[in-house]
C-alpha positions as CSV (number, residue, x, y, z in Angstrom):
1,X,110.4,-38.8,16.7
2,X,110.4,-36.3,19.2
3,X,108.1,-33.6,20.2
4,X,107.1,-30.4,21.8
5,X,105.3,-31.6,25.1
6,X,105.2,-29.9,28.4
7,X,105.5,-32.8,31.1
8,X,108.3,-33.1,33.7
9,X,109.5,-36.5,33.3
10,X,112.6,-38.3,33.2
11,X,112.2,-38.5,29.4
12,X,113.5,-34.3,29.6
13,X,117.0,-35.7,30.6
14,X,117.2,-38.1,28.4
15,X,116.7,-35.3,25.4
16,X,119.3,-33.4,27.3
17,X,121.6,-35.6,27.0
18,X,120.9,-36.3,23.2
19,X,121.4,-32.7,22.7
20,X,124.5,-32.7,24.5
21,X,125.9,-35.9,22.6
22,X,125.0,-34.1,19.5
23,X,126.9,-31.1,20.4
24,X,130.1,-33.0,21.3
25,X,130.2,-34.5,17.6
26,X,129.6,-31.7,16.2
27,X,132.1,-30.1,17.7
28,X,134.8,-33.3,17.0
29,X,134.1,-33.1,13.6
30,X,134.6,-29.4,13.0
31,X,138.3,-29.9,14.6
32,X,138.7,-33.4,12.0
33,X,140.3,-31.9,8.9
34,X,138.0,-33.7,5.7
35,X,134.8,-33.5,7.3
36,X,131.8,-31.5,6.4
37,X,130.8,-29.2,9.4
38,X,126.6,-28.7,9.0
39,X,125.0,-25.6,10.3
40,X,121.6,-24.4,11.0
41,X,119.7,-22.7,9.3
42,X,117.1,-20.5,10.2
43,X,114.4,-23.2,9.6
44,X,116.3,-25.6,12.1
45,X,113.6,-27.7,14.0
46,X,112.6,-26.3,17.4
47,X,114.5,-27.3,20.8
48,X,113.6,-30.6,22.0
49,X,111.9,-31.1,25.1
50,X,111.0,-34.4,25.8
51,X,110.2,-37.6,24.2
52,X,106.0,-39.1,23.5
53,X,104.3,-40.1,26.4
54,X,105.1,-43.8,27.0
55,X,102.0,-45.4,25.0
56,X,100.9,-42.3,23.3
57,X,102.0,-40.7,19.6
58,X,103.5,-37.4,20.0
59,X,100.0,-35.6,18.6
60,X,98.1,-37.6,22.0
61,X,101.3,-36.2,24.1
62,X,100.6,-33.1,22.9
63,X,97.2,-33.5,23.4
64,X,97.8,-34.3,27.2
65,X,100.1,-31.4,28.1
66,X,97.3,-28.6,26.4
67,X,94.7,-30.1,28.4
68,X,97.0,-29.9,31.7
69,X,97.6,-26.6,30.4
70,X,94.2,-25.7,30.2
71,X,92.5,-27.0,33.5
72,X,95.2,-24.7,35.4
73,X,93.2,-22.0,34.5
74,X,89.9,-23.5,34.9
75,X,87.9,-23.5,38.2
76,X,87.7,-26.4,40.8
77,X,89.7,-29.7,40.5
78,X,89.6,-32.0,37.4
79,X,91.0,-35.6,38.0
80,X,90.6,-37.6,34.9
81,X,92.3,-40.7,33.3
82,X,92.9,-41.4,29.2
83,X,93.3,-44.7,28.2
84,X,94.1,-46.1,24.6
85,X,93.0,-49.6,24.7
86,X,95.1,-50.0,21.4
87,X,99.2,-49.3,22.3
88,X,98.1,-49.7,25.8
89,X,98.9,-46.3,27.2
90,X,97.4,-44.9,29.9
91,X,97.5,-41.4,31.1
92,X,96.3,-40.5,34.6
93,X,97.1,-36.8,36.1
94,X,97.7,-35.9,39.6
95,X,94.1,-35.3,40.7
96,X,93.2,-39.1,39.0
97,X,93.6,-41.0,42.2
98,X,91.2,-38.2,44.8
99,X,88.1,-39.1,45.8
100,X,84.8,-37.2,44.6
101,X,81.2,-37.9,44.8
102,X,80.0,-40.1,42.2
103,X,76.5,-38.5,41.4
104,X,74.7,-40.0,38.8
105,X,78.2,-42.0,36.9
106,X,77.8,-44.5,39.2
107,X,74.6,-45.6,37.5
108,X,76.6,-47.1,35.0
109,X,77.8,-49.6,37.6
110,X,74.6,-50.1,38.6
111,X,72.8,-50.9,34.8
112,X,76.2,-53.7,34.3
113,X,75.8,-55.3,37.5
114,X,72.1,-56.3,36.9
115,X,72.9,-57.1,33.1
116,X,76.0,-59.5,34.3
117,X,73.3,-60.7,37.0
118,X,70.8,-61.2,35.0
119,X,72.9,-63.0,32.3
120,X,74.1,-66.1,34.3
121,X,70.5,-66.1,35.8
122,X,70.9,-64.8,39.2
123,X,68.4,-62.3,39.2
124,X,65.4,-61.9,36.1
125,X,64.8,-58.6,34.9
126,X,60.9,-57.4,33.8
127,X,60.3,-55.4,31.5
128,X,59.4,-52.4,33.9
129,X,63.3,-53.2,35.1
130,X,64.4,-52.9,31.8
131,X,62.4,-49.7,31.5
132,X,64.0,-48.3,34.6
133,X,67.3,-49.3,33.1
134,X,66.6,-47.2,30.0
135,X,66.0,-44.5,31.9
136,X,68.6,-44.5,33.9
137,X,70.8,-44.6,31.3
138,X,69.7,-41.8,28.7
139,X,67.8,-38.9,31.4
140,X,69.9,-40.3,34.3
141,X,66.8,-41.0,35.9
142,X,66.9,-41.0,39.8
143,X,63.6,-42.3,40.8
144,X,64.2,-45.0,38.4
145,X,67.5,-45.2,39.9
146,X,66.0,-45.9,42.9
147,X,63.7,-48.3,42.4
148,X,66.5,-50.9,40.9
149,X,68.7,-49.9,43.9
150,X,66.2,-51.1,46.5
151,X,64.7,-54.3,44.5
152,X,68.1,-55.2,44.2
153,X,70.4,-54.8,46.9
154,X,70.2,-57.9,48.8
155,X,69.4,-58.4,52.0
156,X,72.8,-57.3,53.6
157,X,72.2,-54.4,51.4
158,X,75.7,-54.7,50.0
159,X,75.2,-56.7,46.9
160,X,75.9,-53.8,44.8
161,X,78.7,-52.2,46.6
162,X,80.6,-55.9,46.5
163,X,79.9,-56.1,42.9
164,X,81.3,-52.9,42.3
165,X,84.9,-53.6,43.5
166,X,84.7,-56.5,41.1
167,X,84.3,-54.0,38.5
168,X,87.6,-52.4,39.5
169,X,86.2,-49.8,41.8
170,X,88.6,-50.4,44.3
171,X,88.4,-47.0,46.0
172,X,85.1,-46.2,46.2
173,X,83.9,-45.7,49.7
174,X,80.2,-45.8,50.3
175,X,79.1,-42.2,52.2
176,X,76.5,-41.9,55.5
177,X,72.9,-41.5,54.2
178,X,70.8,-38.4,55.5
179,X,68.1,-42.1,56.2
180,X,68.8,-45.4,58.1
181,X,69.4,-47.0,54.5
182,X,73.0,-47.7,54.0
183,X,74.4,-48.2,51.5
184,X,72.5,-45.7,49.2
185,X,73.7,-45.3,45.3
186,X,73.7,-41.8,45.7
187,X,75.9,-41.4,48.5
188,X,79.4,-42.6,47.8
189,X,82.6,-41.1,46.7
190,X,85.4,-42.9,44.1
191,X,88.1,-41.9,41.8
192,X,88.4,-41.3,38.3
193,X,90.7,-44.0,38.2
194,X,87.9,-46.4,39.7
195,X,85.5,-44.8,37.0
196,X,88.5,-45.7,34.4
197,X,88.8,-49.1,35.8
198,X,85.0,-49.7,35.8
199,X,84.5,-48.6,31.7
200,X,87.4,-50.8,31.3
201,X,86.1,-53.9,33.2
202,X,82.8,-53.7,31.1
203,X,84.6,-53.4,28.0
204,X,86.6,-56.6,28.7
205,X,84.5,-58.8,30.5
206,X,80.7,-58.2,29.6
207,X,78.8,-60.2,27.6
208,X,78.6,-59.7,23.8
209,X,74.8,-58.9,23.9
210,X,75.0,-57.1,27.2
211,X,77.5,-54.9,25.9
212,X,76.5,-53.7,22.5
213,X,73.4,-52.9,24.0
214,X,74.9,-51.0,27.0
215,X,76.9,-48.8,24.5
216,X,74.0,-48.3,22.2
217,X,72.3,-46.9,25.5
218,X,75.1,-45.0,26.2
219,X,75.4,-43.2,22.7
220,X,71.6,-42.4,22.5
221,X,71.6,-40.4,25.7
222,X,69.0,-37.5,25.6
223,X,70.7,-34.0,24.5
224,X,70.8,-32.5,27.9
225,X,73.4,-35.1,28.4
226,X,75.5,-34.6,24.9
227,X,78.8,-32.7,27.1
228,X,81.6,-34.0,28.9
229,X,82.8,-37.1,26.3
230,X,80.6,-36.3,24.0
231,X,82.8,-33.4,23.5
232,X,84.8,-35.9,22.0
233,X,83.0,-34.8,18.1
234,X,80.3,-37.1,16.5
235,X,82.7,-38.8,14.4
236,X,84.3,-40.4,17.5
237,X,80.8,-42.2,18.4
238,X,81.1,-41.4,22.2
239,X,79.4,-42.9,24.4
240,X,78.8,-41.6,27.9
241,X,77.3,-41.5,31.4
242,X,77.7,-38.2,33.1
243,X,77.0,-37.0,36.6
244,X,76.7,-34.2,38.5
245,X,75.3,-32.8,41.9
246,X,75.3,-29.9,44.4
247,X,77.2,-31.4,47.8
248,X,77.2,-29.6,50.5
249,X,81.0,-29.0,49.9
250,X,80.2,-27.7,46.3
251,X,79.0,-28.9,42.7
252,X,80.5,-32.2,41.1
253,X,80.7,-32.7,37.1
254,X,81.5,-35.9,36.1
255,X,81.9,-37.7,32.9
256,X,82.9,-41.3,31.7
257,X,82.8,-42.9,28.3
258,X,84.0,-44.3,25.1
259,X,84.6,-43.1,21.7
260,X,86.8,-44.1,18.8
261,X,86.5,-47.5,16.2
262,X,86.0,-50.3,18.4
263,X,85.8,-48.1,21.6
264,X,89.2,-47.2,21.2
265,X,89.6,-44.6,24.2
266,X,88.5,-44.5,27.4
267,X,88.0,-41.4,29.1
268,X,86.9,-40.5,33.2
269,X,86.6,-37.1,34.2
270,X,86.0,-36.0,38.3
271,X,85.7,-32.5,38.8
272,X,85.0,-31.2,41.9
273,X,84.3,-27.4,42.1
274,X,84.3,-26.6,45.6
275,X,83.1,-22.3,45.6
276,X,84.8,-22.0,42.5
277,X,81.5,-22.7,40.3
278,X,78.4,-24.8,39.3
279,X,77.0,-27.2,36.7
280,X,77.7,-24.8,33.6
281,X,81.2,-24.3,34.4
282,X,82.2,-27.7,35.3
283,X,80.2,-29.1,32.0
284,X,82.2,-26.5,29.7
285,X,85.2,-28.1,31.3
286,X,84.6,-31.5,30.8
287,X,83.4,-30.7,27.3
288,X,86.7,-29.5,26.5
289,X,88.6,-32.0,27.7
290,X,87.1,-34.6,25.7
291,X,87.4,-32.1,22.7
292,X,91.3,-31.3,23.1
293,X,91.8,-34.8,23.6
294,X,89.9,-37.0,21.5
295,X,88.3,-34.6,18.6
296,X,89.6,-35.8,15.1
297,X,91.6,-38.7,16.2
């Protein structure tokens, strides 16, 4: 079926040429003496555009091109990457592949690495760990964040950053500290493909336990964290970690998260403001690209 979607792809000249196949029969069959000629009406279905997004139904395609629509008019830069883990189709936009500061999503990668770690018994996690976890996870805690950052580093100091590009975060580059600690969690730039990657990599290869408990965690954040995904409706079940911090180079606002039966979609958001605005204005975008997307699918 095709539908009304604004995207420049080579599925716009295949419709062409549909349309122009159509025409030429049409036209055949109105010179053939004994054949029925059919006209429009004045309820004949719009002009086709394009064919669905490869690995979407033409309601997500639709989806997809308001949202492009959308953040042309909002401030700052908004990579972000939609996966449906069901057909398979992934969406990434043209900002999905820059590089932003992190902030407080990669804590996410953090709480999984010590889970996976402490699961094939390579590290044992007390219960003030487990605390710090917890906190991490639902008021994006960064003292707490700190804490397991130091205890558990290594002593190369690089046992999180290597365990990160396991998780798929190929492109994330860790930053120079303002101290002679390096790496530190809190200074390092990615993708939103990496932060797409990463949910991905948890869903597939975590443990059973390890995961229904990291989504749990991830739906019960505190309210001052219920934007970005969450935007994505109750009914959806998000689940998210969010991040967001004034660089020197301007405010981040970052989301990344589930929602859907079964954790369906996937959905990272980078959005880098540069002067163009702060927290409120990169949360309300976020918000609404989980909403446009995601809300009553």
């Amino acid at each position: 079926m095709w539908c009304l979607v604004r995207d420049r792809s080579p599925a716009t000249r295949v419709v062409s040429r549909v349309a122009a196949t159509a025409c030429l029969l049409a036209a055949a069959a109105a010179l053939t003496p004994g054949v029925p000629v059919l006209t429009a009406t004045a309820q004949a279905a719009p002009v086709l555009t394009q064919a669905c997004l490869s690995g979407f139904d033409c309601d997500m395609s639709s989806r997809i091109a308001r949202v492009n629509s959308y953040l042309a008019g909002r401030p700052g830069v908004v990579g972000y990457v939609l996966r449906d883990r069901v057909t398979g189709g992934i969406y990434a936009n043209e900002h999905a592949e820059n590089q932003v500061w992190t902030a407080s999503t990669i804590k996410l990668a953090i709480a999984a690495d010590l889970l996976n770690r402490a699961r094939v018994g390579a590290i044992a996690l007390s219960p003030e760990d487990r605390g710090n976890i917890e906190a991490m996870l639902a008021t994006s805690n960064d003292q707490a964040t700190d804490v397991l950052w130091h205890k558990y580093i290594g002593f190369d100091r690089m046992a999180y950053n290597n365990a990160f590009r396991a998780y798929g975060m190929v492109s994330l580059i860790p930053q120079p500290t303002n101290t002679a600690l390096f790496p530190d969690w809190s200074f390092q730039k990615c993708t939103a493909a990496d932060l797409d990657r990463l949910m991905n990599t948890i869903l597939d290869t975590m443990h059973p336990d390890d995961l229904a408990y990291l989504l749990d965690r991830m739906r019960s954040v505190d309210s001052n964290q219920h934007w970005g995904v969450w935007g994505a409706g109750a009914a959806m079940r998000p689940g998210l970690k969010n991040g967001w911090s004034a660089e020197a180079d301007g405010w981040v606002v970052n989301s990344v998260g589930v929602a859907g039966e079964g954790e369906r979609y996937t959905l990272a958001i980078m959005n880098a403001l540069g002067a163009d605005g702060g927290y409120t204005e990169g949360a309300e975008t976020d918000t609404k690209v989980a909403q446009l997307l995601l809300a009553g699918r």
